[in-house]
Each structure stands twice: as C-alpha cells, then as structure tokens.
C-alpha atoms as an extended CHARMM CRD file, in Angstrom:
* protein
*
        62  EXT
         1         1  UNK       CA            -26.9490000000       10.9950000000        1.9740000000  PROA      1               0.0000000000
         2         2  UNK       CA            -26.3840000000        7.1950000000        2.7390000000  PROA      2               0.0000000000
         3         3  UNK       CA            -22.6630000000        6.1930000000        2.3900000000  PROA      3               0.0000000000
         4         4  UNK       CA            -22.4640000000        2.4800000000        1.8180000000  PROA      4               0.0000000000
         5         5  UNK       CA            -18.7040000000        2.7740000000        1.4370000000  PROA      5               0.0000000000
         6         6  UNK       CA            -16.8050000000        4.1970000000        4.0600000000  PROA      6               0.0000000000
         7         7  UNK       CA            -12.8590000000        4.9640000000        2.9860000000  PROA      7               0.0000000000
         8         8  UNK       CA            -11.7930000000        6.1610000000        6.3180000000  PROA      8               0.0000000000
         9         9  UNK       CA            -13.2510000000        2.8820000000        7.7770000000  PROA      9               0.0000000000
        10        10  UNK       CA            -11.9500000000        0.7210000000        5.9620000000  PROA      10              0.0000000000
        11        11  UNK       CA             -8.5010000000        1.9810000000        6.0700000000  PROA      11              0.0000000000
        12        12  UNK       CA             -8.7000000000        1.7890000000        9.9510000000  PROA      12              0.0000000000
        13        13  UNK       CA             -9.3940000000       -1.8110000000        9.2350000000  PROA      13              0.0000000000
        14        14  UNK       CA             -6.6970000000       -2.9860000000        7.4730000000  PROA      14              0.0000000000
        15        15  UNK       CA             -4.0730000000       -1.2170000000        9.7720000000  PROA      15              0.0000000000
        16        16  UNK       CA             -5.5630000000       -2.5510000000       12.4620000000  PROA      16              0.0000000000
        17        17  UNK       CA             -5.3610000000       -6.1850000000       10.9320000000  PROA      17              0.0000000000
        18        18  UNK       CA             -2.0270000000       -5.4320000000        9.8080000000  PROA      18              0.0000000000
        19        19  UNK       CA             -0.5390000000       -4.2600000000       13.4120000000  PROA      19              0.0000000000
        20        20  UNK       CA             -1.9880000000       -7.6700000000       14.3970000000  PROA      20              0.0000000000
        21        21  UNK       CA             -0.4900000000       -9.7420000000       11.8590000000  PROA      21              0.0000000000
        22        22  UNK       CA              3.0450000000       -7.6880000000       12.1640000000  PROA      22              0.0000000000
        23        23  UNK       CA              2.9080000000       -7.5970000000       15.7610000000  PROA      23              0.0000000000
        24        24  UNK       CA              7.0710000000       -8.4560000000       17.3440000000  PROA      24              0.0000000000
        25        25  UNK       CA              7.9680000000       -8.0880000000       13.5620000000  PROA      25              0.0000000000
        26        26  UNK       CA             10.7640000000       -5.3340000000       12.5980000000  PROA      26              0.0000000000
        27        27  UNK       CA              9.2890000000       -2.4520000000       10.7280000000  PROA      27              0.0000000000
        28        28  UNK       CA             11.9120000000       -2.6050000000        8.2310000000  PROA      28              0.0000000000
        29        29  UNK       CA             10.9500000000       -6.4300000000        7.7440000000  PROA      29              0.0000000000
        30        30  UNK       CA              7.4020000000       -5.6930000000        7.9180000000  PROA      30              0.0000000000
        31        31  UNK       CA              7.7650000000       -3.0600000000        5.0240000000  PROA      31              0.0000000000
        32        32  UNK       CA              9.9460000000       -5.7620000000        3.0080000000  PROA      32              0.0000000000
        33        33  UNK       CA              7.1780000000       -8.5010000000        3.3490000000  PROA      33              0.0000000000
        34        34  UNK       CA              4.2110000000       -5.6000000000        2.2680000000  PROA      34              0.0000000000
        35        35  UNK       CA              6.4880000000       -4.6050000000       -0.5960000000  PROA      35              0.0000000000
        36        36  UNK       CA              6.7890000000       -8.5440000000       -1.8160000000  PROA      36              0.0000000000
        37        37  UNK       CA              2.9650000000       -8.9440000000       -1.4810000000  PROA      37              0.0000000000
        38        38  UNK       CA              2.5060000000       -6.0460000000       -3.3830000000  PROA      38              0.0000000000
        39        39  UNK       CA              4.7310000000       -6.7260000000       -6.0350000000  PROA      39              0.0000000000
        40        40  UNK       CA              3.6640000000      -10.4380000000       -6.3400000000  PROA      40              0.0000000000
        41        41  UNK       CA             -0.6790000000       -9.1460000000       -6.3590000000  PROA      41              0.0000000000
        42        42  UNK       CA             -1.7770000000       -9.5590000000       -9.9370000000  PROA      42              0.0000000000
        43        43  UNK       CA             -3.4520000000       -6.4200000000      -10.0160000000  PROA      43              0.0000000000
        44        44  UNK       CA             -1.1840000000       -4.4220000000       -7.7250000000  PROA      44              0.0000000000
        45        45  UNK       CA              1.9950000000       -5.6740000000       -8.8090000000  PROA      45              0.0000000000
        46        46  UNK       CA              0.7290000000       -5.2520000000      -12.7010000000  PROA      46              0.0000000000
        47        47  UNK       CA              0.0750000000       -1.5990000000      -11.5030000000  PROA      47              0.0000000000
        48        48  UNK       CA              3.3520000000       -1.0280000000       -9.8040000000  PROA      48              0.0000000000
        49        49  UNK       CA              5.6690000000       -2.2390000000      -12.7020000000  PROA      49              0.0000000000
        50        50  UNK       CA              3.3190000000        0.1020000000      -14.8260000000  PROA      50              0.0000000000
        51        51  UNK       CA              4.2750000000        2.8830000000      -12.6420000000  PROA      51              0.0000000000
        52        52  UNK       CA              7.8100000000        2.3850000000      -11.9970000000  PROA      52              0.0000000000
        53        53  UNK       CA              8.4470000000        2.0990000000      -16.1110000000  PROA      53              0.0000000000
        54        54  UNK       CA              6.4950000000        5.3700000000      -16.7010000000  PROA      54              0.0000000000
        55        55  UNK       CA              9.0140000000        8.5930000000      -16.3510000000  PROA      55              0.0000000000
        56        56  UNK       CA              7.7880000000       11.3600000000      -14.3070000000  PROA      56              0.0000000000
        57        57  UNK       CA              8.3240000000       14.4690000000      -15.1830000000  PROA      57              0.0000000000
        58        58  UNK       CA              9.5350000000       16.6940000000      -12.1610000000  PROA      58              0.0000000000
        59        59  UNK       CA              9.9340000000       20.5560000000      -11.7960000000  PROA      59              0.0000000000
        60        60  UNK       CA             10.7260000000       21.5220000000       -8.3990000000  PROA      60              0.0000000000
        61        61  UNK       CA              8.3770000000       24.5560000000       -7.1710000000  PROA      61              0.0000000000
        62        62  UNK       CA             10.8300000000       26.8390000000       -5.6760000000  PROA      62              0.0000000000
C-alpha cells in the first residue's frame, strides 16, 4: 500500500515548528496563545464553540 498521507509525520511536524516558534516562552503562556489561535480559526474556533455548547453526557465506569 502507498500512503500519501502520513498522520504520525505530520504531527511530528507541527510540534517541531511549534517548539521553535515557543522556544524561551512559558508553557502556561504558550498554551494561552494556542488556545486564542484556536478559538479565533474560522473553522476551529466554529468547531470549538460547537463543542463546548453541546452537553455531554457522562457515566463514570466504576
């Protein structure tokens, strides 16, 4: 099989271009700026505000 997409790659990638980018930056300020890019993404922060208005139903498996 030929993979053309490769998930595990590409999600190297992007840490390793964010531990660039955030490099000398808090982590708690790091997470605060990611949050604020998320929220602000047309597509991801669409998604988010979807998912933070939809209730969850939650049975804890004890």
């Amino acid at each position: 099989m030929n993979k053309s997409f490769d998930c595990v790659q590409l999600k190297w990638e992007i840490q390793q271009k964010l531990a660039k980018e955030f490099a000398g930056v808090p982590p708690e300020e790091a997470q605060r700026i990611l949050n604020e890019r998320v929220a602000n993404n047309p597509i991801f922060g669409a998604l988010l505000k979807q998912a933070r208005r939809t209730p969850v139903p939650y049975k804890p498996q004890f």
